[in-house]
C-alpha positions in Angstrom: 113.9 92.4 73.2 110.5 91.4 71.2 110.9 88.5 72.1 110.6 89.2 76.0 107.8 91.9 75.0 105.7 88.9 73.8 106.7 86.7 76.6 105.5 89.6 79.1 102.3 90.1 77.2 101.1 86.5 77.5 102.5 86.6 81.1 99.5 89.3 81.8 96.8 88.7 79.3 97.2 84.9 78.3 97.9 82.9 75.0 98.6 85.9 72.5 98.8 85.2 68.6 101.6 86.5 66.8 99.8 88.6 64.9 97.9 90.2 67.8 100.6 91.1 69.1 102.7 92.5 65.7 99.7 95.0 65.7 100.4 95.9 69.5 104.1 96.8 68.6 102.7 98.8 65.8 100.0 100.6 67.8 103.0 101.3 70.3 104.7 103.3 67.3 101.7 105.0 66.2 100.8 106.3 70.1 104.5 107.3 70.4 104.0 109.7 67.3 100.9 110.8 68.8 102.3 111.6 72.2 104.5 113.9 70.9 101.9 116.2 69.5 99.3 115.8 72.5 99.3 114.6 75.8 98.0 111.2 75.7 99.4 110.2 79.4 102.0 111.7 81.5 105.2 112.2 79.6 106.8 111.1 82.7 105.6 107.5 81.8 106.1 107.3 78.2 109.8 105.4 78.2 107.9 102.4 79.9 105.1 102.6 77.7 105.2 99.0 76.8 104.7 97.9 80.9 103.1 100.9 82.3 100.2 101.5 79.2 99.7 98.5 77.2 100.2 95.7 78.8 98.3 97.5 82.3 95.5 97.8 79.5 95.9 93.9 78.4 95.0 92.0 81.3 91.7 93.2 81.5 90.7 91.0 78.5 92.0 88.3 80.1 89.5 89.4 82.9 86.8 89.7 80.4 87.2 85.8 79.1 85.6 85.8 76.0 83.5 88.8 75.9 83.2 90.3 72.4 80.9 93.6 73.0 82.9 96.0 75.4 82.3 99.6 76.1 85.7 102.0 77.2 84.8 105.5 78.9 86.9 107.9 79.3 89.5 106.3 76.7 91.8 108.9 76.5 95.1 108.0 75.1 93.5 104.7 74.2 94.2 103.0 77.7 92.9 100.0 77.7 90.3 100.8 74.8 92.5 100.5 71.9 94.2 98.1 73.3 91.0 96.0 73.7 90.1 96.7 70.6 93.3 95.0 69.0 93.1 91.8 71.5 89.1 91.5 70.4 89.6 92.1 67.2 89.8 88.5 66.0 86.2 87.5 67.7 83.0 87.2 66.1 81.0 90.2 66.1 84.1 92.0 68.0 83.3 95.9 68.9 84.2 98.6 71.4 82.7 101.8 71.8 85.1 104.7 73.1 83.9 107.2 74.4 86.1 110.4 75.1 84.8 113.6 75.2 88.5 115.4 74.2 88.2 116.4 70.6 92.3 116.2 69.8 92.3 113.0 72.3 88.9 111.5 70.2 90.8 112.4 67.1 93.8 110.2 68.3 91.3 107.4 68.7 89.6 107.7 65.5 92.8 107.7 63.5 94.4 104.9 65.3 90.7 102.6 64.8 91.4 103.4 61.0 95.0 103.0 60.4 94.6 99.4 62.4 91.4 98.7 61.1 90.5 98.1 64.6 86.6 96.9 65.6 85.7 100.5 67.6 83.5 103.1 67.3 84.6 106.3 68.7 82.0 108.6 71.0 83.3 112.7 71.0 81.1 113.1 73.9 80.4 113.0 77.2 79.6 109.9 78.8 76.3 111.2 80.4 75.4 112.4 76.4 75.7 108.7 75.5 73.8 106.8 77.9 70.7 106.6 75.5 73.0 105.7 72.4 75.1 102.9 73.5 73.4 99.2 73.8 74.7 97.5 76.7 77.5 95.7 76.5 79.0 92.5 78.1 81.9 94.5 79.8 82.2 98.0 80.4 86.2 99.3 81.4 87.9 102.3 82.7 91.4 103.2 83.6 92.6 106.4 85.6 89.3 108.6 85.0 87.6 108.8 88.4 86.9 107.9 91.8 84.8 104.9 92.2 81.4 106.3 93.8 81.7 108.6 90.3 82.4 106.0 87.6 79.3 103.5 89.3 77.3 107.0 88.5 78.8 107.4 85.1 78.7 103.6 84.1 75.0 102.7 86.2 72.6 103.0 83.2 74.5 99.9 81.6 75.9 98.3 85.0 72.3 98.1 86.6 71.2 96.5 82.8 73.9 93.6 83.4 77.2 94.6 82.0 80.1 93.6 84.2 82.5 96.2 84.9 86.3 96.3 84.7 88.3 99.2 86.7 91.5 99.9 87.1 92.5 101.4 90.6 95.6 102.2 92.6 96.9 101.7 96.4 93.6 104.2 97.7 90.8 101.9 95.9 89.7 100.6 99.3 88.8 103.8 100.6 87.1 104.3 97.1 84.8 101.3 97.9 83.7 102.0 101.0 82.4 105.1 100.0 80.7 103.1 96.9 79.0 101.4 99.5 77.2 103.9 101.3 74.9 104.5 97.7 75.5 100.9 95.7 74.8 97.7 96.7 77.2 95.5 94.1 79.2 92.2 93.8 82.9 92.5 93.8 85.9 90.5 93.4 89.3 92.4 93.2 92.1 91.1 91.1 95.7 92.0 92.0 97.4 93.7 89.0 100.0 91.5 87.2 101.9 95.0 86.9 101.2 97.3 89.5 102.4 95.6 93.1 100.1 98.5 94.2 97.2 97.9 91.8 93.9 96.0 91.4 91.7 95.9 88.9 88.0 95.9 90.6 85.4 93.6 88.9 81.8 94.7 89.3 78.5 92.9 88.8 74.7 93.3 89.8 75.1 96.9 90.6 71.9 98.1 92.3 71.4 101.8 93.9 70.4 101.7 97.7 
């Protein structure tokens, strides 16, 4: 069974060491706990949490190449910010900012960053109170938080300085863009999910307001 959980991960997110992935199994354990306390994602998904959560979260670093400063809003149960955060966490100068503006779901993050010594820095706030405090980074992610037109709103004071964005979206997304459109001007490429036939995850660059 481990073995075809690390034969799935590198499937999605690319060569994987060992270790990396030990420290996903253990992250899986510590979320589980968690999610029985609070509600991290819909219990409804937590028996596939392995496909559905982490490994949905993974291939976006495989997206990212070899990016080492990333910024998650909206991280939530930790999707795909903690999970960045352990895949990073072997780079030089390696950090993510997450930024979650729950207090138990912030608390979540801030004890899973310690107990896995993971390179994050966790943000109890709203996104719009830490436009000012965040540098830019070179890739900014989000998964399941809003519609598109919003998150280019949410995310534009680092987008417009350069970063390259990272989105998770489901079957609707192309609606979602078209509506981007009528206020952003941006370069796009959209990558199918490697495990959600209904998925993409929407790459964004040079986003510019029209």
């Amino acid at each position: 069974m481990k073995q075809h959980a690390y034969d799935r991960l590198q499937d999605v997110a690319g060569p994987v060491s060992r270790e990396t992935f030990d420290k996903l199994i253990a992250f899986e354990t510590v979320f589980r706990k968690w999610a029985q306390r609070i509600n991290l994602v819909a219990p409804s998904t937590l028996p596939d949490a392995w496909e559905r959560h982490i490994l949905d979260s993974a291939q976006v670093v495989r997206l990212g190449g070899e990016a080492s400063q990333w910024l998650d809003i909206g991280s939530g149960g930790g999707f795909p910010g903690l999970i960045i955060a352990t895949m990073i966490a072997g780079r030089a100068e390696a950090s993510i900012d997450l930024v979650e503006s729950n207090r138990k779901k912030a608390g979540f993050l801030q004890a899973v960053t310690g107990e896995l010594s993971l390179p994050a820095r966790v943000h109890a706030k709203r996104i719009e109170d830490v436009h000012g405090v965040i540098r830019t980074p070179e890739v900014l992610s989000a998964r399941a938080l809003a519609p598109l037109p919003l998150l280019l709103e949410l995310s534009s004071p680092w987008l417009e300085a350069g970063t390259t964005a990272l989105f998770h979206k489901g079957r609707d997304y192309r609606q979602e863009i078209e509506d981007s459109a009528l206020q952003w001007g941006f370069d796009l490429v959209e990558h199918p999910s490697l495990t959600d036939t209904q998925g993409v995850i929407l790459e964004i660059r040079n986003l510019r307001r029209i």
